[in-house]
C-alpha positions in Angstrom: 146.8 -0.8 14.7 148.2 -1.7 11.6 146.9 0.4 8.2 145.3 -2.1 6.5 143.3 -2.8 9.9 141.5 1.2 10.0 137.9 1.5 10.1 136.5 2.4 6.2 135.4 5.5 7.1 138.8 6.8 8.7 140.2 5.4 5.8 137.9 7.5 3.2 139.1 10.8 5.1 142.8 10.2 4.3 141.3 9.4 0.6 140.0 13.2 0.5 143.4 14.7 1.0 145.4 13.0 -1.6 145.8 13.7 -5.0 144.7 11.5 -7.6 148.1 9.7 -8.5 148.6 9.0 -5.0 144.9 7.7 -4.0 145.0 5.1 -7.2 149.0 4.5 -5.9 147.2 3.4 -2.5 144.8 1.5 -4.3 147.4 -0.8 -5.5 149.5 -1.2 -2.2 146.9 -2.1 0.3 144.0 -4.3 -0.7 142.6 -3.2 2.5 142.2 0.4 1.6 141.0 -0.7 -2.1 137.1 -0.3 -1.4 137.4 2.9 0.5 139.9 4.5 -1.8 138.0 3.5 -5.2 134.3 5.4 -3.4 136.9 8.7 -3.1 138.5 8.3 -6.3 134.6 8.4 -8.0 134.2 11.9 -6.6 135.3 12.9 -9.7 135.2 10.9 -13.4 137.1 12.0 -16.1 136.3 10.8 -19.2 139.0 11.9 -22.2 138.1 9.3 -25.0 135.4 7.8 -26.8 136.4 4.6 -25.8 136.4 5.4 -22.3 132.2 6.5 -22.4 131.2 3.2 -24.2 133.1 1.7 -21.3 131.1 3.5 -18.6 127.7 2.7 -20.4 128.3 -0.9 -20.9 126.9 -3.2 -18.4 128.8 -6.0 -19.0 132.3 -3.7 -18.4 133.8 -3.7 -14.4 134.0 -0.1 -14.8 130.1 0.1 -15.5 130.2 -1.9 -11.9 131.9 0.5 -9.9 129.6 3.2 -11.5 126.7 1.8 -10.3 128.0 0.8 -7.4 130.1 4.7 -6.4 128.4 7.2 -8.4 125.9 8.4 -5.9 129.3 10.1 -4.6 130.3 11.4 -8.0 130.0 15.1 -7.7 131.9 16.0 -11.2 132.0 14.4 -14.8 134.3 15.9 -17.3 134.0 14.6 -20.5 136.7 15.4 -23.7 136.5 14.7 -27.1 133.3 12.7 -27.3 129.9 12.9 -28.5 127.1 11.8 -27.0 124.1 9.6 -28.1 120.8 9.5 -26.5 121.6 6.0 -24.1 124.6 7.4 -23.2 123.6 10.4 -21.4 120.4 9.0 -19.9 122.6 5.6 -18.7 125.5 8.3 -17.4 122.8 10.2 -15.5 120.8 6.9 -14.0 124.6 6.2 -12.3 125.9 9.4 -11.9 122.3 11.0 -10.0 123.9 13.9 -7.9 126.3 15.3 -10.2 126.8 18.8 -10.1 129.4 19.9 -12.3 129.0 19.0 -15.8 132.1 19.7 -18.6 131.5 18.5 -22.0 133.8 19.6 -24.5 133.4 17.2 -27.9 135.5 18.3 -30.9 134.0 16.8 -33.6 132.1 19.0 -35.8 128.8 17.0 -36.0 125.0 17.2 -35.5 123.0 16.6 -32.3 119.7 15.8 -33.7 119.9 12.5 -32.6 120.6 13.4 -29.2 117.3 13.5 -27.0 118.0 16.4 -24.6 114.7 15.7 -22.1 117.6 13.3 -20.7 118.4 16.5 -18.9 115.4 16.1 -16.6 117.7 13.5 -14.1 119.6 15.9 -13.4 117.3 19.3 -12.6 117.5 19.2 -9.4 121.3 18.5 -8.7 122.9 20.2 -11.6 124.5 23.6 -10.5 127.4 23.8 -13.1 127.2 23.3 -16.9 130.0 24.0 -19.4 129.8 22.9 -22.9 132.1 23.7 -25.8 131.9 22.6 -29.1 132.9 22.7 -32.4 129.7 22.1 -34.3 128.6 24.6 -36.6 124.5 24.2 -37.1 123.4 27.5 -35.4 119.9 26.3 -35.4 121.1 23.0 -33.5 122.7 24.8 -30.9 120.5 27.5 -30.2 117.7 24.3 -29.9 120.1 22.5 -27.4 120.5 25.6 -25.1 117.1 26.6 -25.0 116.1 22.7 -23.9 119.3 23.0 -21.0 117.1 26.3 -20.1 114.0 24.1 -20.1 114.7 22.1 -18.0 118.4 23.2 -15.5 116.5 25.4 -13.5 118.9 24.8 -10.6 121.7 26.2 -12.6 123.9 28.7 -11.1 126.8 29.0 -13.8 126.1 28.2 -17.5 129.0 28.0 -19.9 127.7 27.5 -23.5 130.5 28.0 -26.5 130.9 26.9 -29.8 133.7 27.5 -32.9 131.2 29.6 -35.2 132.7 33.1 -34.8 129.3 34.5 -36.0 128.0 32.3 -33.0 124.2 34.1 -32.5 122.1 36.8 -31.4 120.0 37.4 -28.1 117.7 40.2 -28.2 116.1 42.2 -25.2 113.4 39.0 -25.0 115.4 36.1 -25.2 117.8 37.8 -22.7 114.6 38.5 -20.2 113.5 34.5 -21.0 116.7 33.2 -19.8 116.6 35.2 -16.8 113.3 33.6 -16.2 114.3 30.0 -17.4 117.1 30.0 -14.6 116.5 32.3 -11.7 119.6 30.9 -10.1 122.4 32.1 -12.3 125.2 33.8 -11.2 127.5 33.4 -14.1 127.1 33.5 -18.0 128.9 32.6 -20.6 127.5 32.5 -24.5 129.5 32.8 -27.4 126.7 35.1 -28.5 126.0 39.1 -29.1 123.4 40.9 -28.0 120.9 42.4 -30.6 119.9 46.1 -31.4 117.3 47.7 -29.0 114.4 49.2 -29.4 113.1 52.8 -28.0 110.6 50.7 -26.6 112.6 47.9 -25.0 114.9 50.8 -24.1 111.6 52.0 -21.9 110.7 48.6 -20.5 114.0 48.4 -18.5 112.8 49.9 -15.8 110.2 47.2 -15.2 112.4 44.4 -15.1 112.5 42.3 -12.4 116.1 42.4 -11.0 118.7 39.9 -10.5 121.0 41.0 -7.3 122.7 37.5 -6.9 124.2 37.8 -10.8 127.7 38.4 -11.0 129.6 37.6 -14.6 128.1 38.2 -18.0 130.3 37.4 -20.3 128.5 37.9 -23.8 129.5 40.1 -26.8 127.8 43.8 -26.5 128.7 45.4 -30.3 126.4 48.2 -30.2 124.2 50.2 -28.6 126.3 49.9 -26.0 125.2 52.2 -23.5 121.8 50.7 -23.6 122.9 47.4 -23.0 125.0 49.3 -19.9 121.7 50.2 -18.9 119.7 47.1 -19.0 122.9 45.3 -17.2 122.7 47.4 -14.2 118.5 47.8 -13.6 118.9 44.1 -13.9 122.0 43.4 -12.6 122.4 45.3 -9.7 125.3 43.7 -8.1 127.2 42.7 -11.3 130.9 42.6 -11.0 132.3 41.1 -14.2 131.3 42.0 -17.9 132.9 40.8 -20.8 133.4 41.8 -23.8 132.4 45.5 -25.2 133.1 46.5 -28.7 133.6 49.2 -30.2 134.3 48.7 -33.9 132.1 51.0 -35.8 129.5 48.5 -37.6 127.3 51.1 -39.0 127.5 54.1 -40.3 125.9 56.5 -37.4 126.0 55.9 -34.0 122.4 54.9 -32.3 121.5 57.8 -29.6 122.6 57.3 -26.2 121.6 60.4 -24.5 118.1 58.9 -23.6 119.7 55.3 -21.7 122.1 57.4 -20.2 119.5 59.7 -18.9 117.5 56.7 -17.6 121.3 55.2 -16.0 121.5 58.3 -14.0 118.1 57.8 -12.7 118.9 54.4 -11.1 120.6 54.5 -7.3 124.6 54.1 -7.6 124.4 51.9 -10.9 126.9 49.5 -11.3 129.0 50.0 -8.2 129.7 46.7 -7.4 131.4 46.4 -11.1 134.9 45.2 -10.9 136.3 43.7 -14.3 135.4 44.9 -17.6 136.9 43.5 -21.1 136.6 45.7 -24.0 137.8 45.5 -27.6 138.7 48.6 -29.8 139.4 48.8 -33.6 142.5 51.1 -34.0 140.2 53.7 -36.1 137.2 53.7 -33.6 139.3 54.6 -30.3 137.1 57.9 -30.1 134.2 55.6 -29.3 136.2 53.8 -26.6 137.0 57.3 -25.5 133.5 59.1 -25.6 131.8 55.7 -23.7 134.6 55.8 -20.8 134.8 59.6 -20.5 130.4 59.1 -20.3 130.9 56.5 -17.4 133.4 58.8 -15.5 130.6 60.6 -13.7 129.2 57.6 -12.0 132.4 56.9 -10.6 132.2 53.0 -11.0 135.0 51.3 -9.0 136.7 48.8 -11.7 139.8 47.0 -10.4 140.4 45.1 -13.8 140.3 46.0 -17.1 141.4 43.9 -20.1 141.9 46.1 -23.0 142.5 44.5 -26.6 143.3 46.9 -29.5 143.0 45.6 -33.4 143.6 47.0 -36.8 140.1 47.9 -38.2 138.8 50.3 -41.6 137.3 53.2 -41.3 134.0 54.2 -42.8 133.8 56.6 -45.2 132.0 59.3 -43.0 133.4 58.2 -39.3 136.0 60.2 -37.8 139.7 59.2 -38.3 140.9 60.2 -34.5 143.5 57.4 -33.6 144.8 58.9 -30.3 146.4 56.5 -27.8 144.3 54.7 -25.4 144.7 54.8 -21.1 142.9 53.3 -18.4 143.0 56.5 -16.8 139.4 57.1 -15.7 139.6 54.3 -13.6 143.8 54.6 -12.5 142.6 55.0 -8.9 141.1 51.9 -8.3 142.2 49.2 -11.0 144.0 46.7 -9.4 144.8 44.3 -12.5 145.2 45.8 -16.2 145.8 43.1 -19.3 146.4 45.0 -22.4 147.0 44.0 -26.0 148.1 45.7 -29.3 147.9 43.8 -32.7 150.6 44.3 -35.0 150.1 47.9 -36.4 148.6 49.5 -33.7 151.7 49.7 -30.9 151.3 53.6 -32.0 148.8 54.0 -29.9 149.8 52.2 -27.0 150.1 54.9 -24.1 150.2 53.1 -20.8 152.5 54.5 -18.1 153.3 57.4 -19.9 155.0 59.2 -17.0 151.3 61.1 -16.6 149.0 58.3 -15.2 149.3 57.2 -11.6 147.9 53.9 -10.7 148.5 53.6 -6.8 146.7 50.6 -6.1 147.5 48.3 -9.3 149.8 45.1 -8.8 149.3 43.0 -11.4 150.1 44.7 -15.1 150.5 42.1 -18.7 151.5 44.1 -21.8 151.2 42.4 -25.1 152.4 45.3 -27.6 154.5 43.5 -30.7 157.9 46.4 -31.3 157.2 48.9 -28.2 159.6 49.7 -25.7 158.5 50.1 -22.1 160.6 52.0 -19.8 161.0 50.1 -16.3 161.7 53.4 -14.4 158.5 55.2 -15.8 156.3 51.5 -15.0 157.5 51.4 -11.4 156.8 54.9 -10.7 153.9 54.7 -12.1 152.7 52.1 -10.3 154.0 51.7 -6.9 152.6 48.7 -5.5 153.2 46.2 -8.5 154.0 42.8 -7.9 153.8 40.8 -10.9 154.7 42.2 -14.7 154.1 39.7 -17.4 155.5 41.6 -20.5 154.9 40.3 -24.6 156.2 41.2 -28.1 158.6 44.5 -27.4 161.8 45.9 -25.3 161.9 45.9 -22.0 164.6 48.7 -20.9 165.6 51.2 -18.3 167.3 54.8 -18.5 170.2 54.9 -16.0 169.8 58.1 -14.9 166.6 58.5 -13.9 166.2 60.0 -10.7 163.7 56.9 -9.9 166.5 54.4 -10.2 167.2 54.4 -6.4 163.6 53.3 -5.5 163.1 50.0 -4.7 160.3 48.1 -5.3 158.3 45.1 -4.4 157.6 43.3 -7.4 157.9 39.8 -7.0 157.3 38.1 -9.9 157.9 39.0 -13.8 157.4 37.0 -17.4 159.0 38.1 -20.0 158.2 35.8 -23.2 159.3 36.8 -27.3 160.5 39.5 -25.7 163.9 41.7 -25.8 165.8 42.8 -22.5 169.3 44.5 -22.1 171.6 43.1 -19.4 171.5 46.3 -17.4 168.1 46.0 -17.1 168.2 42.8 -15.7 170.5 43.8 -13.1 168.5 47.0 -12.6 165.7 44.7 -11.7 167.7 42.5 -9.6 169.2 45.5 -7.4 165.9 47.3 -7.1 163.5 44.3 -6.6 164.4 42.6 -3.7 161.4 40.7 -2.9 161.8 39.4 -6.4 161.0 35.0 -6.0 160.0 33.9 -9.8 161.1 34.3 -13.3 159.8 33.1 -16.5 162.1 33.9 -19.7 160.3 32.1 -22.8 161.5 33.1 -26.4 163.6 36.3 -24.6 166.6 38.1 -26.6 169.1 39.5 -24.0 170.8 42.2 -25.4 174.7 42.7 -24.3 174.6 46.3 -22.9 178.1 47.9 -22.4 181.1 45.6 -21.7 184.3 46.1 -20.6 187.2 44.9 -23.0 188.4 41.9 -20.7 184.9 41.6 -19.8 183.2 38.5 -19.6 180.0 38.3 -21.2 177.7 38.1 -17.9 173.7 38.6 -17.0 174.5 39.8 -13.3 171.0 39.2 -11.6 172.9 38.1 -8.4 171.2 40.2 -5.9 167.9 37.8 -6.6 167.5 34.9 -4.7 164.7 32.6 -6.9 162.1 30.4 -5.4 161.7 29.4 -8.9 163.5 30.7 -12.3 162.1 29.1 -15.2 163.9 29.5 -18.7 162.1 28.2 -22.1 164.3 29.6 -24.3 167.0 32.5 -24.4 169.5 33.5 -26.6 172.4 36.3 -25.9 172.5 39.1 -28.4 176.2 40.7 -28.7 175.3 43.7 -31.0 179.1 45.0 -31.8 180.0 41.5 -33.0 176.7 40.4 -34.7 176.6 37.3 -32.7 173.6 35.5 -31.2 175.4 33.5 -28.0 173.2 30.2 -27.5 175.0 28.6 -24.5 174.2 29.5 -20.9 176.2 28.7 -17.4 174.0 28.4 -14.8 176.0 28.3 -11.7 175.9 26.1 -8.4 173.5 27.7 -5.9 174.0 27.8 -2.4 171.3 29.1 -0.1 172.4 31.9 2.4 173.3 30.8 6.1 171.3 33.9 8.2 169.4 32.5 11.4 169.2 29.5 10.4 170.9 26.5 8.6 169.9 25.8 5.5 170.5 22.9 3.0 171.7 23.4 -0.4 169.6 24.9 -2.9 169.1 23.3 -6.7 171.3 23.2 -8.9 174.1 22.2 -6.2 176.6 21.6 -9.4 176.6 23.9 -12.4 174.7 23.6 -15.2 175.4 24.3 -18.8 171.9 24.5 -21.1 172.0 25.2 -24.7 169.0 26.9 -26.1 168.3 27.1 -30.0 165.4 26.8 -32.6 164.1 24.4 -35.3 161.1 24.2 -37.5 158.2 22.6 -35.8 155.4 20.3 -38.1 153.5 23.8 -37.9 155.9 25.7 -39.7 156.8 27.5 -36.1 159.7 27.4 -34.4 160.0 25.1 -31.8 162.6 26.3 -28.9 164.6 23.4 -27.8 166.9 23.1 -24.5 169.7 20.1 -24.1 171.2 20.3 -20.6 174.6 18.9 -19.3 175.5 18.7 -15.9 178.0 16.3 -13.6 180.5 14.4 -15.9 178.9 16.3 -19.1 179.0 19.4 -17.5 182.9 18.7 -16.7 183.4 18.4 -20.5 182.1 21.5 -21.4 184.3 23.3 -19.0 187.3 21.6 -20.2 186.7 22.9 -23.7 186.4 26.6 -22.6 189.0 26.2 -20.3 191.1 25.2 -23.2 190.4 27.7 -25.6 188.3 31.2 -24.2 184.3 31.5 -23.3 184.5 32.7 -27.1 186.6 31.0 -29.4 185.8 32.2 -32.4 187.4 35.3 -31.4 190.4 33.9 -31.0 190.7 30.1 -32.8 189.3 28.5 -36.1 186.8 25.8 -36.1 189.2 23.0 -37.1 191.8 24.1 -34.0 188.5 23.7 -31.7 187.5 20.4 -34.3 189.6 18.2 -32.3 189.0 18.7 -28.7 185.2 18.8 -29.5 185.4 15.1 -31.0 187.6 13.8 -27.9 185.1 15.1 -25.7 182.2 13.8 -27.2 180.1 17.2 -27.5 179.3 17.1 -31.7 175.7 17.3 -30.9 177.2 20.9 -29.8 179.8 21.9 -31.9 178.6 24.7 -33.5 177.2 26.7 -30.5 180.5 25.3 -28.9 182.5 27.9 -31.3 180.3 31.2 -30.5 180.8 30.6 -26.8 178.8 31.0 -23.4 177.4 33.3 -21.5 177.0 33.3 -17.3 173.7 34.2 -16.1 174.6 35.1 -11.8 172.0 34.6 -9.3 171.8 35.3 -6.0 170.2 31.9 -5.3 167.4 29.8 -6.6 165.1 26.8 -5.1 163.8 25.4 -8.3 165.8 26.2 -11.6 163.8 25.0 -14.8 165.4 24.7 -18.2 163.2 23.8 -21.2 159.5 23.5 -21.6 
């Protein structure tokens, strides 16, 4: 049976497993296949212009055709960058009648009165996903357009609502309790919102609420009173697993008692066990409120596996303490599983994670963003035995040599290191320890030369690695006793192996030289740029270190090197030409990325 001849609906089951590019490729290869292919491409409509909506909406238009003629099968519509009138979102819902996932992101700051939300009414039964962001700023217009999605949505099971105002609005103990009762399905919350003081009394009602065992993520700013907010989240939220984000910034003067909600949190059975990822925020001179809330959740021993930690500069108040000690995760080190912390300039004093104190037996993926620390490798990996992937920000990255934990391998597999600093021994500390090691990311990294022979070539040996991928935005080599910032990197040819099996020939098969360097961007930031040469180009640039030294400005002036660098064609390179190159050894790699 030839292709073109297979039933449509054998046809529309092939359609399901390709990617887009290659259903719309089919489209155009086989008329045959067109009709079944175009029904599974309208699963999904993306929409990313304002063009492309008018389009959709106009009757007279082909693609208005195929709308009405496949949208009963269109389950998502993502829409980017586009506002919507009245016919436009009543016309999209008369073709699109079962959609389910809704994302509207529109970046023009502008108002919605003229937008008619009752349009929402097509879609209360089907609609189980909404996410909206937006960039207008009328708080009254967008707190009237969510409460008409909760008016109507009652099938809703996540609800994404975000806009650019960073006062964004407040939602007290009853509009909380009305959204609960506006959309008994939720699961998952997200409001660029915070919540509002509470009352004794509301504090008291809390234990009448009507609970919510199916919620999972709130994500919604708590500022203060904390702990009864803590204590409304788990009477109602009984099986809650994700909160995000609590504050603790000082913004009045004396604290609101907590003794009473924390009473009443005792009271409740195992509160807030099921509670997994927590995101907090902590000015640098409030930490002791950080501290005093964990150190009061310690004795209901909640199981969190991740915590995102975010530290900023912050004033103190005339009569608040000034106690700026260094923050852990510690109360929780026995169960977290993912930690994500990060220090604002000025603050990297009081970063004290894997202090050599802390154990974390069960964490294995750790991100550090902490602008001029320096984070000892040894003290992270026995610290936290079963790590697999570090992604490391904004300090040193470095190793003592003779610590006794040095001959402990590990099995971290896969490690980021962007504007970043690493010495070369710690590379190849990392190589010889980490043997299940498979992916790299260097982006904006200074490699600092560690010790070096005299005849010495300079070298990042990380040849005990074999890579299934090794990406590399931008490096640059930093020779400290000779003040020189090396720009030009030999990757060498990479061949896999030969164990059981025969293998073929891993990328890159040839070498490859890559020259990484900086320039001013439109947004007065640097731009990191990579230019590659390999095969006949490649040939050229070892001819020219061949004929001089892999540094020639140690040895040769510019104009002896002038010459050759003309006859080879390289004067888009001339100048990193004369500081020379630097090797970077690996084991192997599958996929070696140069460049954005």
């Amino acid at each position: 049976m030839l292709a073109s001849e297979l039933p449509v609906e054998i046809t529309l089951s092939i359609a399901e497993f390709l990617e887009l590019e290659d259903k719309i490729q089919c489209c155009l290869v086989c008329k045959d296949w067109l009709p079944a292919f175009q029904e599974s491409l309208f699963k999904q409509v993306f929409v990313k212009n304002r063009c492309g909506v008018r389009t959709l909406v106009d009757t007279n238009s082909s693609a208005n055709r195929l709308l009405q003629r496949y949208g009963h099968r269109t389950g998502t519509l993502d829409i980017r960058n586009n506002n919507l009138d009245e016919r436009q979102l009543y016309s999209l819902q008369q073709h699109l009648p079962y959609i389910r996932c809704f994302n509207w992101a529109y970046t023009s700051v502008c108002q919605l009165q003229s937008i008619n939300f009752c349009g929402w009414t097509l879609w209360a039964e089907c609609l189980t996903s909404l996410k909206i962001t937006s960039r207008s700023d009328d708080l009254i217009e967008i707190r009237h357009t969510l409460n008409l999605i909760c008016s109507n949505l009652h099938q809703l099971k996540r609800l994404y609502f975000h806009t650019s105002n960073t006062d964004s609005f407040t939602y007290t103990f009853d509009d909380l309790e009305l959204l609960n009762d506006q959309l008994p399905e939720l699961t998952y919350i997200s409001l660029s919102a915070h919540l509002d003081d509470m009352s004794p009394d509301e504090l008291l009602q809390i234990k009448n609420v009507k609970s919510r065992p199916c919620f999972k993520t709130l994500e919604i700013d708590i500022e203060k009173y904390t702990c009864e907010w803590m204590y409304y989240i788990a009477a109602k939220y009984p099986n809650i697993s994700t909160i995000k984000t609590i504050y603790f910034q000082r913004p009045t003067g004396v604290d609101p008692p907590t003794s009473q909600a924390l009473t009443l949190l005792a009271e409740l059975p195992r509160p807030l066990q099921q509670l997994e990822s927590i995101s907090m925020s902590v000015k640098a001179t409030c930490t002791y409120m950080y501290r005093d809330f964990v150190n009061k959740l310690r004795v209901f021993d909640i199981p969190v596996k991740n915590i995102e930690l975010c530290v900023s500069f912050g004033w103190a108040l005339n009569n608040s303490p000034t106690d700026c000690a260094p923050l852990t995760a510690d109360p929780w080190a026995n169960t977290l599983e993912k930690i994500s912390i990060t220090y604002f300039r000025g603050c990297s004093n009081l970063f004290n994670f894997c202090n050599g104190v802390d154990y974390y037996p069960r964490l294995v993926d750790l991100d550090i963003d902490v602008f001029g620390v320096s984070v000892l490798l040894n003290i992270v990996f026995a610290s936290c035995p079963s790590l697999k992937t570090i992604k490391f920000t904004g300090g040193t990255l470095l190793h003592k040599s003779n610590s006794s934990t040095t001959l402990i391998s590990h099995e971290l597999r896969d490690i980021s290191l962007l504007n970043a600093s690493v010495f070369t021994k710690t590379l190849t500390y990392i190589s010889m320890l980490c043997n299940n090691l498979k992916n790299m990311l260097l982006d904006r990294v200074n490699i600092i030369e560690s010790e070096r022979g005299i005849n010495e070539k300079s070298c990042i040996d990380m040849s005990s690695t074999h890579f299934t991928k090794f990406h590399i935005r931008s490096v640059l080599y930093d020779i400290c006793d000779e003040h020189c910032k090396v720009e030009i990197f030999l990757f060498p040819s990479s061949v896999e192996k030969i164990e059981k099996t025969i293998c073929r020939p891993q990328i890159p098969t040839e070498d490859v030289w890559a020259c990484f360097w900086a320039e001013p961007g439109p947004d007065c930031r640097l731009v990191y740029l990579c230019s590659q040469k390999i095969g006949e180009e490649a040939e050229k640039i070892d001819r020219y270190f061949r004929t001089f030294s892999y540094k020639p400005h140690q040895q040769y002036s510019k104009d002896q090197c002038q010459e050759l660098v003309k006859q080879l064609s390289l004067n888009s390179w001339e100048d990193v030409l004369y500081c020379g190159y630097v090797t970077f050894k690996y084991g192997s790699v599958k996929n070696l990325v140069l460049g954005a």
